[in-house]
TIRO-2110 file (N, C-alpha, C; in Angstrom, 1 decimal):
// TIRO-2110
0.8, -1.2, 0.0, N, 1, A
0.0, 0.0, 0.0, CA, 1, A
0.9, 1.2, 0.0, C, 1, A
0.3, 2.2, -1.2, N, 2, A
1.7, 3.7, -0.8, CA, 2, A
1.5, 4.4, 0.2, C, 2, A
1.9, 4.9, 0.5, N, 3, A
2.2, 6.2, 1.7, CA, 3, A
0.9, 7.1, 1.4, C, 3, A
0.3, 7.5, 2.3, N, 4, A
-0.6, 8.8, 2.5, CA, 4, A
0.1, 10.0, 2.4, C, 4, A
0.0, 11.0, 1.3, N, 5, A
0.6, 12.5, 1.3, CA, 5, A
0.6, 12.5, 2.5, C, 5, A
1.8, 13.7, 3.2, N, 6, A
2.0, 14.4, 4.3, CA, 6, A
1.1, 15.1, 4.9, C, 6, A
0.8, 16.0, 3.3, N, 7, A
-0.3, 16.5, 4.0, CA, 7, A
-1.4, 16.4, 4.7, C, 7, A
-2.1, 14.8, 4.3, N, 8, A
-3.3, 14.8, 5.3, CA, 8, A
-3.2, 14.5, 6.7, C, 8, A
-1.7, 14.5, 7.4, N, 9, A
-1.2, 14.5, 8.7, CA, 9, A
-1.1, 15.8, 8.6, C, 9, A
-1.0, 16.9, 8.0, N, 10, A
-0.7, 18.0, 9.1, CA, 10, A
-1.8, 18.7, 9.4, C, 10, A
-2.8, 18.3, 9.2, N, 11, A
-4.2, 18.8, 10.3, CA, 11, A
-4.5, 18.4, 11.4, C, 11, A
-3.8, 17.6, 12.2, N, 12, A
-4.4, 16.4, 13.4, CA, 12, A
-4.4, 17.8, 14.0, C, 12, A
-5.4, 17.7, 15.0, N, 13, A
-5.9, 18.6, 16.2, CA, 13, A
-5.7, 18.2, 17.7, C, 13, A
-5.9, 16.5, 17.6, N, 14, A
-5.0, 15.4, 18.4, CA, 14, A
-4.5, 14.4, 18.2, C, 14, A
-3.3, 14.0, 19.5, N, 15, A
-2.6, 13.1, 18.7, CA, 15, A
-3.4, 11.3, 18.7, C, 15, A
-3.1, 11.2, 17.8, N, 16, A
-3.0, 9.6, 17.2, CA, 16, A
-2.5, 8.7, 18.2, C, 16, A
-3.8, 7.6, 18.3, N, 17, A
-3.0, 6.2, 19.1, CA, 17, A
-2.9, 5.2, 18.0, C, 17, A
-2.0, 4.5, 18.1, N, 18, A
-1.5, 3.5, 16.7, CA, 18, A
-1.9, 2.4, 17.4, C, 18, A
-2.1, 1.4, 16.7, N, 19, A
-2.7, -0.1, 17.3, CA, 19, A
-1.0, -0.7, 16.6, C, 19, A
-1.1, -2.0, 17.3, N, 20, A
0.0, -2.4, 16.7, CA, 20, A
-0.2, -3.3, 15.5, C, 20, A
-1.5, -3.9, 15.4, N, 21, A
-2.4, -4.4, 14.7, CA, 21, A
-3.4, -3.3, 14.4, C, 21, A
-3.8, -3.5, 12.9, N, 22, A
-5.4, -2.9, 12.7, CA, 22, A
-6.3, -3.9, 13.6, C, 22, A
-7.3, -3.2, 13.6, N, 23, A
-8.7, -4.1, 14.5, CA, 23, A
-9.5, -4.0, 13.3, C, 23, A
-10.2, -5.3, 13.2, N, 24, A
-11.2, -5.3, 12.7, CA, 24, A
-12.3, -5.0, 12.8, C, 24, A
-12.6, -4.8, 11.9, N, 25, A
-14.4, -3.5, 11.7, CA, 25, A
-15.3, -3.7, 11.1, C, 25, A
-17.2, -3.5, 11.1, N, 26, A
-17.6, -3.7, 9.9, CA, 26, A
-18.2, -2.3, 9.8, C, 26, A
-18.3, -1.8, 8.5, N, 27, A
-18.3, -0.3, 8.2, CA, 27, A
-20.2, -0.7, 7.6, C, 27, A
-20.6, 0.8, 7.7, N, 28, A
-21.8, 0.7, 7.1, CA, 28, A
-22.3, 2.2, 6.6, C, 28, A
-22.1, 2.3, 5.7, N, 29, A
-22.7, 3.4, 4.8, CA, 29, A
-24.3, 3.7, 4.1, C, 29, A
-24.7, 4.7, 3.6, N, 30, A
-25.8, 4.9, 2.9, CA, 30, A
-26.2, 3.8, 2.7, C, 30, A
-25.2, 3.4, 1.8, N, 31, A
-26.0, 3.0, 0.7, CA, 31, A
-24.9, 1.3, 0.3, C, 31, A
-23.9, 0.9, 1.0, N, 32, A
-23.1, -0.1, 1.2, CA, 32, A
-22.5, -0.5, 2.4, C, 32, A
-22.2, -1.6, 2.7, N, 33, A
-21.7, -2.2, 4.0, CA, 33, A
-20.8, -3.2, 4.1, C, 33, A
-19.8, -2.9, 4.7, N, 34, A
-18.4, -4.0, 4.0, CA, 34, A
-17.5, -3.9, 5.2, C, 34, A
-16.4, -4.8, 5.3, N, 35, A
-15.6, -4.7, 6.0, CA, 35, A
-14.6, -4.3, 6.1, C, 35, A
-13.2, -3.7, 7.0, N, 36, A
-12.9, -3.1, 7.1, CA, 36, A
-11.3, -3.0, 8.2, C, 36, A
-10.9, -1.9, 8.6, N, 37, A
-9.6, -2.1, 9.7, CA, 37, A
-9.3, -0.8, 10.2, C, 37, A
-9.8, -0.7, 11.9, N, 38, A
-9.0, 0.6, 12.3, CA, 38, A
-7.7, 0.6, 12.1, C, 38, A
-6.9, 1.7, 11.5, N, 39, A
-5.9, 1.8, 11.8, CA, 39, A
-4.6, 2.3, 12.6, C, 39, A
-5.5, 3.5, 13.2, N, 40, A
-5.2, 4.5, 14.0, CA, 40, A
-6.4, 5.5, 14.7, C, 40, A
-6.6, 5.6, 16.2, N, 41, A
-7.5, 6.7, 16.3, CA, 41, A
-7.0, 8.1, 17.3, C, 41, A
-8.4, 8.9, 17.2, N, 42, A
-7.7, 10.2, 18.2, CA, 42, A
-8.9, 10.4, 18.6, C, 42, A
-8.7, 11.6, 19.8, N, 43, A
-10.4, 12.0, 20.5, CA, 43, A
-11.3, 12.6, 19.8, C, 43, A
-11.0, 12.5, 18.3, N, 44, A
-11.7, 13.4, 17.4, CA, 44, A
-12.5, 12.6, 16.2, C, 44, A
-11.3, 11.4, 15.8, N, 45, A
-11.2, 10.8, 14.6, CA, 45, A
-10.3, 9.6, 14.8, C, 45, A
-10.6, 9.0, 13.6, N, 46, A
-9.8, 7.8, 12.9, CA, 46, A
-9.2, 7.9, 11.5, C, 46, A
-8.4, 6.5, 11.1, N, 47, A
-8.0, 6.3, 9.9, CA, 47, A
-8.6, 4.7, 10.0, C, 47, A
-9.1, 4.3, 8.7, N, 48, A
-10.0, 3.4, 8.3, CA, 48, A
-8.9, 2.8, 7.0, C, 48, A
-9.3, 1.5, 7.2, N, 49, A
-8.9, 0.6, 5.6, CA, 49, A
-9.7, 0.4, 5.2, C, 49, A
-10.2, 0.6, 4.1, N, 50, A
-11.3, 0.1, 3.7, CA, 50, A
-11.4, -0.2, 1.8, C, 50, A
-12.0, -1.2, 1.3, N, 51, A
-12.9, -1.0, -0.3, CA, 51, A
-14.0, -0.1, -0.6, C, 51, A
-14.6, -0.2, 0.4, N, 52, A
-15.6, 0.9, 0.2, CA, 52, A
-15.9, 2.0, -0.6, C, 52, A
-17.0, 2.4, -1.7, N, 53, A
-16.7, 3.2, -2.2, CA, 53, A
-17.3, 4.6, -1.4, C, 53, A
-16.9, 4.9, -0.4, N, 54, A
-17.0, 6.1, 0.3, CA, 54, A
-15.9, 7.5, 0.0, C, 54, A
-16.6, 8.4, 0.3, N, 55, A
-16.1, 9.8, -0.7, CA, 55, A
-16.3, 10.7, 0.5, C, 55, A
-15.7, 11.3, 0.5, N, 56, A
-15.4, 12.8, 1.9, CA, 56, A
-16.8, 13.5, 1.9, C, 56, A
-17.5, 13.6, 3.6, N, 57, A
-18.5, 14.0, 3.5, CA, 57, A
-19.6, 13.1, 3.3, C, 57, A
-19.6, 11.9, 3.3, N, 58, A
-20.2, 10.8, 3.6, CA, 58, A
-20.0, 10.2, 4.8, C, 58, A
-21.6, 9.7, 5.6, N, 59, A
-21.9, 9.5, 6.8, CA, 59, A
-21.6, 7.8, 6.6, C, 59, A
-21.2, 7.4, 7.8, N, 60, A
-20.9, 5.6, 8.4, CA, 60, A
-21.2, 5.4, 10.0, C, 60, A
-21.1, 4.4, 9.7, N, 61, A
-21.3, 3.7, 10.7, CA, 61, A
-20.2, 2.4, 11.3, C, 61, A
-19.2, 3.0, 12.2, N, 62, A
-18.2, 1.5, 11.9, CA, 62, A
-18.4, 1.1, 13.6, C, 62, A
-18.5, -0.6, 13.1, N, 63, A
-18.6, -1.1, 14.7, CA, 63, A
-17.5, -2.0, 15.2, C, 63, A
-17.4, -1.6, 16.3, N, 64, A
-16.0, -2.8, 16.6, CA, 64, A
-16.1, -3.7, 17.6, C, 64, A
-16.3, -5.0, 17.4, N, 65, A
-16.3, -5.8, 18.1, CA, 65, A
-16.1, -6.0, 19.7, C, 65, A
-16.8, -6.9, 20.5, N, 66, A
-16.1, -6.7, 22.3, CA, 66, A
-16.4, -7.9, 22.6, C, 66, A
-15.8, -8.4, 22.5, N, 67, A
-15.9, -9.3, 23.2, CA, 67, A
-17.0, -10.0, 24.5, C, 67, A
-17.9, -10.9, 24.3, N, 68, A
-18.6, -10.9, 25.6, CA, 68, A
-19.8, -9.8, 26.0, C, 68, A
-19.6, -8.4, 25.2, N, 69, A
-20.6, -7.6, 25.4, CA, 69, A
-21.3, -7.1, 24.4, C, 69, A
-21.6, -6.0, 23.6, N, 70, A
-22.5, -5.8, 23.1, CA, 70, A
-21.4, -5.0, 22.3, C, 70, A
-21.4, -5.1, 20.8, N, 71, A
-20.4, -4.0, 19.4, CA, 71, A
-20.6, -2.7, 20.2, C, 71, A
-19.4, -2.2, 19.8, N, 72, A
-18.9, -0.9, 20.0, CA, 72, A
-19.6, -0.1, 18.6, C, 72, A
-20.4, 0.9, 18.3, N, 73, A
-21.2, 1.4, 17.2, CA, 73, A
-20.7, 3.2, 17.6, C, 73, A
-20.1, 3.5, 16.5, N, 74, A
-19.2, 4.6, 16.4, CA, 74, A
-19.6, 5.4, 14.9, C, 74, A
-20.8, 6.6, 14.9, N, 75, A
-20.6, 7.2, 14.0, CA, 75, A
-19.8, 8.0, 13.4, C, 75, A
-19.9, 8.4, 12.2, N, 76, A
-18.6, 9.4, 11.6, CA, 76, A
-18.6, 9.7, 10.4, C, 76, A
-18.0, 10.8, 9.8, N, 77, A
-18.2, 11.2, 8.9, CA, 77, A
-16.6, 11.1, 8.2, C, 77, A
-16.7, 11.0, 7.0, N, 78, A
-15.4, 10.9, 6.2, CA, 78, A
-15.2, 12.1, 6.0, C, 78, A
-13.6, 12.6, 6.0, N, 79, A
-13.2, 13.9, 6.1, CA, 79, A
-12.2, 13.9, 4.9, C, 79, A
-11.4, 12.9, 4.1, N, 80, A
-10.7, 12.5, 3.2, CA, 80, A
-10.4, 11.0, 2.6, C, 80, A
-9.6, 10.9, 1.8, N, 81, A
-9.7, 9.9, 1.3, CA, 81, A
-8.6, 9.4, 0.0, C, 81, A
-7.2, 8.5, 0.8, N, 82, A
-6.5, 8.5, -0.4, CA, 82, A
-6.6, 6.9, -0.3, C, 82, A
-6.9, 6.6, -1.5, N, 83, A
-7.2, 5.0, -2.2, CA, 83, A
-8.1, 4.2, -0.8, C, 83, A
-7.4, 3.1, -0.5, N, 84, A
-8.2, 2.5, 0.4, CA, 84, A
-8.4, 3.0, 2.4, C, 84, A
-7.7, 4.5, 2.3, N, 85, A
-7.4, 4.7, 3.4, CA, 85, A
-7.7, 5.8, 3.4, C, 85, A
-9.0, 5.8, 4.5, N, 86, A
-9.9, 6.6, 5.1, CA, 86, A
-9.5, 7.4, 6.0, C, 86, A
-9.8, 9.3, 6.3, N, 87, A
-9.7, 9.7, 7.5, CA, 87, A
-11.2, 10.1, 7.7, C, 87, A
-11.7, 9.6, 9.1, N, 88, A
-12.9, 10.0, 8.9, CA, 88, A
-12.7, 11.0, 10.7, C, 88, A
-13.8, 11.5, 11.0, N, 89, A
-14.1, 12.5, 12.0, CA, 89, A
-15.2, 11.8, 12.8, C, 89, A
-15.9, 11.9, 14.3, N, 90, A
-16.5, 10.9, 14.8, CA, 90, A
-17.5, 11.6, 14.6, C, 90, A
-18.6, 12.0, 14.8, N, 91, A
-19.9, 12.1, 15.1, CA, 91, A
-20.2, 12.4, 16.5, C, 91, A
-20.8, 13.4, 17.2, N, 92, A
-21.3, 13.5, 18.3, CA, 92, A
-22.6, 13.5, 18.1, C, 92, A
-23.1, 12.3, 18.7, N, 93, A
-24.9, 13.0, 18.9, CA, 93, A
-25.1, 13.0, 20.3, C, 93, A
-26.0, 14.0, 20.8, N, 94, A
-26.5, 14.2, 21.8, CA, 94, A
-27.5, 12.8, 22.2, C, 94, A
-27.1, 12.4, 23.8, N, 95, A
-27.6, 11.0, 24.7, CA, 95, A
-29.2, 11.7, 25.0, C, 95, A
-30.2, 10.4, 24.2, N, 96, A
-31.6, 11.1, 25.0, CA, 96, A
-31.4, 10.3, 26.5, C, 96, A
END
């Protein structure tokens, strides 16, 4: 896989936790649903592996597995996008 331009690192607003492994994910969009690989996150955002044909500015849904309890379900919006490698931004919705 090639390198991500520089530039889409020099926006982080926080820093990045790296996995030492991707975690597996299943992603879900509009209008497609596939699977997937955290690659890195922050209190704001993530980086995504993905086929997906998702484009910046498109809403998801990625869930990450727990073991024993109930998927972790993490909205977000895509913020960029070079080939298979997603930056997406999280989604706050307000708890009723």
């Amino acid at each position: 896989m090639r390198q991500a331009p520089d530039e889409l690192y020099e926006k982080r607003w926080s820093r990045r936790r790296y996995a030492i492994l991707p975690i597996h994910c299943e992603l879900s969009g509009k209008e497609e649903s596939g699977m997937g690989w955290l690659r890195d996150f922050s209190n704001t955002g993530a980086s995504l592996i993905s086929n997906l044909s998702l484009m910046a500015g498109d809403e998801l849904i990625f869930t990450l597995p727990k073991e024993g309890q109930p998927d972790i379900r993490i909205a977000a919006t895509v913020r960029w996008k070079h080939g298979p490698l997603l930056g997406v931004e999280f989604t706050h919705t307000p708890r009723n």
